[in-house]
TORVEXTI-77457 format. One record per residue: x, z, y of N, C-alpha, C, O in turn; residue in three letters; residue number from 0. Coordinates in nm, 2 decimals, padded with zeros to 4 digits, always signed. Example, Ala and Ser with C-alpha at 12.3 -4.5 7.8 and 13.67 -1.06 7.14 Angstrom:
<recs>
    n.u    n.w    n.v   ca.u   ca.w   ca.v    c.u    c.w    c.v    o.u    o.w    o.v  aa   i
 +01.32 +00.78 -00.57 +01.23 +00.78 -00.45 +01.32 +00.78 -00.33 +01.42 +00.85 -00.33 ALA   0
 +01.28 +00.71 -00.22 +01.37 +00.71 -00.11 +01.29 +00.79 +00.00 +01.34 +00.80 +00.11 SER   1
</recs>
This chain:
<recs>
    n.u    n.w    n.v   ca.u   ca.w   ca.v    c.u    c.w    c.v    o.u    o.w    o.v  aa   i
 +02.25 +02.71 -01.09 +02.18 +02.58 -01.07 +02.05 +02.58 -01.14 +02.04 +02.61 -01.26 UNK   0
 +01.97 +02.55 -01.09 +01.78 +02.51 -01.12 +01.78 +02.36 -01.21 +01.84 +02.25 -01.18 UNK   1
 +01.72 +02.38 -01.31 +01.70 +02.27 -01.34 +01.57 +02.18 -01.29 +01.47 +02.23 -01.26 UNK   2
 +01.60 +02.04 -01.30 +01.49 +01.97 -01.23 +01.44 +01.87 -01.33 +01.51 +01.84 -01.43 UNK   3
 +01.34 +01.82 -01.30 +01.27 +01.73 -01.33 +01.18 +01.80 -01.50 +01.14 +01.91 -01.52 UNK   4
 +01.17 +01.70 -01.59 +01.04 +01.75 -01.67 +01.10 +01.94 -01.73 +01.05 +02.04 -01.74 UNK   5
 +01.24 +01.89 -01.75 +01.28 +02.00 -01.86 +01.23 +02.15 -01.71 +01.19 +02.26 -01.69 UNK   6
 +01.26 +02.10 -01.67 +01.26 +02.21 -01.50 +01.13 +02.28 -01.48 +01.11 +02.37 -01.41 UNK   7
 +01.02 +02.18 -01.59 +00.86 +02.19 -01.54 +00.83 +02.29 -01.67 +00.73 +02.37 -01.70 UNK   8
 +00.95 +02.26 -01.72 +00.91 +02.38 -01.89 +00.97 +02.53 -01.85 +00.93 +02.64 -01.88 UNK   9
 +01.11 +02.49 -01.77 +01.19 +02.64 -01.81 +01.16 +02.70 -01.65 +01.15 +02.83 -01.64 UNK  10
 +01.16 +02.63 -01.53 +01.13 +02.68 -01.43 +00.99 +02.74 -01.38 +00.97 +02.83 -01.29 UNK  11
 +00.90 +02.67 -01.45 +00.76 +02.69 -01.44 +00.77 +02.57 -01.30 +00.88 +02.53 -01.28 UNK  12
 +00.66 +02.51 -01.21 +00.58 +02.45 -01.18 +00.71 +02.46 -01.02 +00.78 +02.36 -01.00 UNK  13
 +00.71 +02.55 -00.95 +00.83 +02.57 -00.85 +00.97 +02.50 -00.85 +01.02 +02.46 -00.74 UNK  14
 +01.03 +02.47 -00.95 +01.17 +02.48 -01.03 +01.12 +02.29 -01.02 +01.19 +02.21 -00.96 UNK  15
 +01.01 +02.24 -01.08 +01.02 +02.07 -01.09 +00.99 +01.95 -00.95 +00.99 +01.83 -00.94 UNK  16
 +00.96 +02.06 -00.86 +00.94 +02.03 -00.75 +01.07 +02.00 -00.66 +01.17 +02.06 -00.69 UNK  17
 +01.07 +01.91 -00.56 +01.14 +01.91 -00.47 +01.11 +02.03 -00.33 +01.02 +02.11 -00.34 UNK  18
 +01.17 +02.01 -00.24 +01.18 +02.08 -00.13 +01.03 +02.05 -00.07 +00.94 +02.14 -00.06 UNK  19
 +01.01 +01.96 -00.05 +00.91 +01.93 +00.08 +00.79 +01.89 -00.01 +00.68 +01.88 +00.04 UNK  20
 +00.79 +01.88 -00.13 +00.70 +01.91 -00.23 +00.61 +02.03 -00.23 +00.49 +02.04 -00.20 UNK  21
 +00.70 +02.14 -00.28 +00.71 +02.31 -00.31 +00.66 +02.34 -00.19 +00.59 +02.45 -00.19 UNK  22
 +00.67 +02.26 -00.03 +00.64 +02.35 +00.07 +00.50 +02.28 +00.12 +00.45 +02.32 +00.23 UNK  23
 +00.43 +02.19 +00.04 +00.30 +02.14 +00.06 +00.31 +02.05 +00.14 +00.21 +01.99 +00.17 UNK  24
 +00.46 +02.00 +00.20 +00.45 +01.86 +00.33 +00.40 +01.76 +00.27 +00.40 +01.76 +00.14 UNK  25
 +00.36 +01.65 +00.33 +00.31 +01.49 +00.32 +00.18 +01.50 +00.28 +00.12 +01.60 +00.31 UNK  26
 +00.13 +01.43 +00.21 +00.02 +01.38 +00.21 -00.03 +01.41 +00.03 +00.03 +01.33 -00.04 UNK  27
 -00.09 +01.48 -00.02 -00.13 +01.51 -00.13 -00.20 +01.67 -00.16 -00.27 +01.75 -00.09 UNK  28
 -00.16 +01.69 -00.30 -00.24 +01.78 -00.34 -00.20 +01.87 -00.47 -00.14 +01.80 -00.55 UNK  29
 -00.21 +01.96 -00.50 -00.14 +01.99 -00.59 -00.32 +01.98 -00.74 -00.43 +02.01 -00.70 UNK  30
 -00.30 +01.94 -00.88 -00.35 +01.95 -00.97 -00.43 +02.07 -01.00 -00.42 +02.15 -00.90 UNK  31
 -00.53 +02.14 -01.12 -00.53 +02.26 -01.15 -00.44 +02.28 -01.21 -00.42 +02.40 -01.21 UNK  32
 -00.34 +02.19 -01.31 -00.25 +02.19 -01.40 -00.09 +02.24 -01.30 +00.02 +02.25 -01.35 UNK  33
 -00.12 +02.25 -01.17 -00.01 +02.24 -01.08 +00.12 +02.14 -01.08 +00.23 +02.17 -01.11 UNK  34
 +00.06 +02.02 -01.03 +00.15 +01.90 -01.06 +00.13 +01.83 -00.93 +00.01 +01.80 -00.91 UNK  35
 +00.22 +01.80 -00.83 +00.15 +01.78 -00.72 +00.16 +01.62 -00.74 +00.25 +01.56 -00.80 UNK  36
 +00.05 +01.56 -00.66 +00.00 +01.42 -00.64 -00.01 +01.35 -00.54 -00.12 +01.34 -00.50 UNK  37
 +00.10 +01.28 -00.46 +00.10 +01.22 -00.37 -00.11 +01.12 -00.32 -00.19 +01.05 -00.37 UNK  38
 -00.11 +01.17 -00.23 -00.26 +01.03 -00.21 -00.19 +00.91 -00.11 -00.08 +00.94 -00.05 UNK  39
 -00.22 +00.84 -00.09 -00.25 +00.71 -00.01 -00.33 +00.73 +00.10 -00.46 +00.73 +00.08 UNK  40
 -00.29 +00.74 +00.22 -00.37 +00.76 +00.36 -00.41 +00.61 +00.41 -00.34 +00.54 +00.48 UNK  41
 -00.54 +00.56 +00.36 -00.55 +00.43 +00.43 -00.60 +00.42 +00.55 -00.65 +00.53 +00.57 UNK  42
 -00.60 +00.37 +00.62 -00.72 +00.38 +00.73 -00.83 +00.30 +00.73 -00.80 +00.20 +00.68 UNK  43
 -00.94 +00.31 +00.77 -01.04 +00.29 +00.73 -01.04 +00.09 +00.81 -01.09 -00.01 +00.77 UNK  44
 -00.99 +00.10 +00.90 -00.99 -00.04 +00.97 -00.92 -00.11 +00.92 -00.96 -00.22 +00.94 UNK  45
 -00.80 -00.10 +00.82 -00.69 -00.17 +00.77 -00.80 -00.22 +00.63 -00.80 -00.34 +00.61 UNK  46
 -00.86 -00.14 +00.56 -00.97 -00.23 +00.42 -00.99 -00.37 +00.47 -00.92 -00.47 +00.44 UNK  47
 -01.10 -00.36 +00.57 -01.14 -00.50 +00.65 -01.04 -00.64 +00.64 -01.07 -00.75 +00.59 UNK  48
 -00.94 -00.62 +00.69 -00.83 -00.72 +00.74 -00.80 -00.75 +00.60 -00.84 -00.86 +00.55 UNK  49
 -00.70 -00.62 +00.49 -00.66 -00.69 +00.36 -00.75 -00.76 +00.27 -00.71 -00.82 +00.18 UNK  50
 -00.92 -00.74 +00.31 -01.01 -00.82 +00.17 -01.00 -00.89 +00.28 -00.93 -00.80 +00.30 UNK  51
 -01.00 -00.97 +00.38 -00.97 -01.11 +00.48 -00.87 -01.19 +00.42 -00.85 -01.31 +00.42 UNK  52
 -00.81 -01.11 +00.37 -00.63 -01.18 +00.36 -00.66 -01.23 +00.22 -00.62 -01.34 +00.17 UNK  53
 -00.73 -01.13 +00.18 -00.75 -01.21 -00.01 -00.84 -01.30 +00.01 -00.82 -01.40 -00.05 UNK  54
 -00.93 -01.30 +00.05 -01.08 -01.39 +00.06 -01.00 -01.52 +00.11 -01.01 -01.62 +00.04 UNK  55
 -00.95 -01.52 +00.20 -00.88 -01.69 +00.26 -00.78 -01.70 +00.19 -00.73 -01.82 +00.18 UNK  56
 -00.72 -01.60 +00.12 -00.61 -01.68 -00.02 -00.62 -01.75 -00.11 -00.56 -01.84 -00.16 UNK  57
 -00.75 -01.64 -00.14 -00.84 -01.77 -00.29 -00.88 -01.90 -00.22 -00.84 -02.02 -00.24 UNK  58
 -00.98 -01.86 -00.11 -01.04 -01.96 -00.09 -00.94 -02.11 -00.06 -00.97 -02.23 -00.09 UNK  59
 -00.82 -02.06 +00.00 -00.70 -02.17 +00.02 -00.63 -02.27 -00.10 -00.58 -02.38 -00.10 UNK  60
 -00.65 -02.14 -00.20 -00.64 -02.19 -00.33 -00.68 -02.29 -00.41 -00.63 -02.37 -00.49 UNK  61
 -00.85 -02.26 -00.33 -00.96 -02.31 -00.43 -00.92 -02.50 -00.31 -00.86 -02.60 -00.35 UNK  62
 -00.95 -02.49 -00.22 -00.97 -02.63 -00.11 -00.81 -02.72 -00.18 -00.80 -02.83 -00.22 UNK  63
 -00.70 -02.60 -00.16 -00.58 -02.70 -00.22 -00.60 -02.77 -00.32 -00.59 -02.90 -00.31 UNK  64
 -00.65 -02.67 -00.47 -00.66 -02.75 -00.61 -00.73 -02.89 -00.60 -00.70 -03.00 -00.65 UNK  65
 -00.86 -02.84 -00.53 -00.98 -02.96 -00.52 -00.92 -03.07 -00.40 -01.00 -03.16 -00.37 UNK  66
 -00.83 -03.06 -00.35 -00.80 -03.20 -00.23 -00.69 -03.19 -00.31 -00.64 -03.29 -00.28 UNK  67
 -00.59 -03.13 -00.43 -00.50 -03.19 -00.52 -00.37 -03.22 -00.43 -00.31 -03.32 -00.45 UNK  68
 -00.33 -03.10 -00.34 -00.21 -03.09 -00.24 -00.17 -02.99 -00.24 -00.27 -02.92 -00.27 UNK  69
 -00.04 -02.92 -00.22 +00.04 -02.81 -00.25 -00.05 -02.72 -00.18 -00.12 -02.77 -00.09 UNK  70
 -00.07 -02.59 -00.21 -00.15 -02.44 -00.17 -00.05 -02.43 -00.01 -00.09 -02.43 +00.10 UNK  71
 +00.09 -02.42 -00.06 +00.13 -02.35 +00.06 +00.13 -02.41 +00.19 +00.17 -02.34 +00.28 UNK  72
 +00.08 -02.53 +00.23 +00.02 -02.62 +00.34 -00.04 -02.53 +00.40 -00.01 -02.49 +00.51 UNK  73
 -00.14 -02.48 +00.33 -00.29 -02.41 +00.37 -00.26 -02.28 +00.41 -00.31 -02.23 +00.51 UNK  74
 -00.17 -02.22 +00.33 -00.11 -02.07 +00.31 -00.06 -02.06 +00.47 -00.12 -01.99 +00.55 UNK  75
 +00.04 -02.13 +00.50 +00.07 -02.13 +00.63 +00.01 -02.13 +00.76 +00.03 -02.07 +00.86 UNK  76
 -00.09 -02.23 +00.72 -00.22 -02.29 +00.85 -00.31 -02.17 +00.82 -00.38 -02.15 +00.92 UNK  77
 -00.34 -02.08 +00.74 -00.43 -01.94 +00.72 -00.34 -01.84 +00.79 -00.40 -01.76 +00.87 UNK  78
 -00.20 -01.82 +00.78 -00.14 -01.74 +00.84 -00.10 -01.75 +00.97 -00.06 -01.66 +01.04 UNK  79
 -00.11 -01.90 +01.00 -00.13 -01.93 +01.19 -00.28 -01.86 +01.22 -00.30 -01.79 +01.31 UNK  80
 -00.39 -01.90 +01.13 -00.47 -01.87 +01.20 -00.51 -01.73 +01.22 -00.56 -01.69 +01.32 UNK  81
 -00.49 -01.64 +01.09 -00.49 -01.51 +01.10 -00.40 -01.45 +01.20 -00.45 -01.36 +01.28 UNK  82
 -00.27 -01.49 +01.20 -00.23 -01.43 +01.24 -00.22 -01.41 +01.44 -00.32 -01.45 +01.50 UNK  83
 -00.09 -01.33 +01.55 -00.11 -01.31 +01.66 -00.15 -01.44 +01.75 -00.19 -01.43 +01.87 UNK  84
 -00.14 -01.54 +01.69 -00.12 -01.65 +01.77 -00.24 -01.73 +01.81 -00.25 -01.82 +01.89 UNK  85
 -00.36 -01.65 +01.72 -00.51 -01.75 +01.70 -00.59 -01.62 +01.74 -00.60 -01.57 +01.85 UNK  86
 -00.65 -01.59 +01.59 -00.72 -01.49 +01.61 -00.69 -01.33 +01.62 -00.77 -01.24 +01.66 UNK  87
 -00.50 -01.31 +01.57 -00.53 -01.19 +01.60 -00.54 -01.04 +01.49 -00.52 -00.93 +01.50 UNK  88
 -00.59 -01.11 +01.40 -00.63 -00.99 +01.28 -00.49 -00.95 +01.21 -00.50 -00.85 +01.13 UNK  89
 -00.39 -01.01 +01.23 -00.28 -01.00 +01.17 -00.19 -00.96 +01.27 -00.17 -01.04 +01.36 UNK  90
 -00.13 -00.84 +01.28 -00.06 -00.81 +01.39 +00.08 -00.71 +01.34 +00.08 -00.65 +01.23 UNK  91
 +00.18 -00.70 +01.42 +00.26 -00.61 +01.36 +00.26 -00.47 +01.35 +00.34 -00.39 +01.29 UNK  92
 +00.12 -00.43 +01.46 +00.08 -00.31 +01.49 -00.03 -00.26 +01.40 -00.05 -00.14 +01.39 UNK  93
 -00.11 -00.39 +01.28 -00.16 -00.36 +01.14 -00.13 -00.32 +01.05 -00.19 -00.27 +00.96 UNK  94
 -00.03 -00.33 +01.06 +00.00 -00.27 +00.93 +00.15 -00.19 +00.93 +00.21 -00.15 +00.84 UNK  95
 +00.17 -00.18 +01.05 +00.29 -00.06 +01.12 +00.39 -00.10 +01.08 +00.45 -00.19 +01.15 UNK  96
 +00.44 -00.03 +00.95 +00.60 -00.03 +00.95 +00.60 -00.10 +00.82 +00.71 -00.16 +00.80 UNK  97
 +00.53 -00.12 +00.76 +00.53 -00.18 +00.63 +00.49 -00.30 +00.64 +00.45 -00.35 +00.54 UNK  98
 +00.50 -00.38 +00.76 +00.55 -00.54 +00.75 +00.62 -00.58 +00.77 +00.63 -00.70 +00.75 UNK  99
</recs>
């Protein structure tokens, strides 16, 4: 039996702390010069757009609630009608795939 994890990265060398699909270069990353591989984050470039949308009318819903002095989540809701399939659209279940 191989040992794994940090002690694995001392006695096995760099192969041995790795998993399977790791060791075989699958998914999305990279391996270090130190040889430590590093998952990256595949964003897509259209998806930036929409999430600073989502924060920009969060604050902003924030800011209108405090100053008219009525619960945020009123607003929170009426932003997420509007964002979302039913108005405009920018919010879809095909945005953000599988992770909504």
């Amino acid at each position: 039996m191989r040992p794994v994890g940090a002690i694995g990265n001392l006695r096995g060398g760099v192969a041995g702390a790795l998993s399977g699909s790791e060791a075989a270069g699958a998914g999305h990353g990279a391996y270090t010069k130190t040889g430590r591989f590093v998952r990256s984050v595949v964003v897509s470039s259209s998806l930036l757009p929409v999430i600073a949308a989502i924060l920009v009318s969060g604050l902003v819903v924030q800011l209108v609630a405090h100053r008219l002095k009525v619960p945020s989540v009123i607003f929170y809701l009426l932003i997420g009608v509007v964002l979302g399939p039913e108005v405009l659209g920018l919010v879809t279940l095909d945005t953000f795939g599988s992770g909504l």
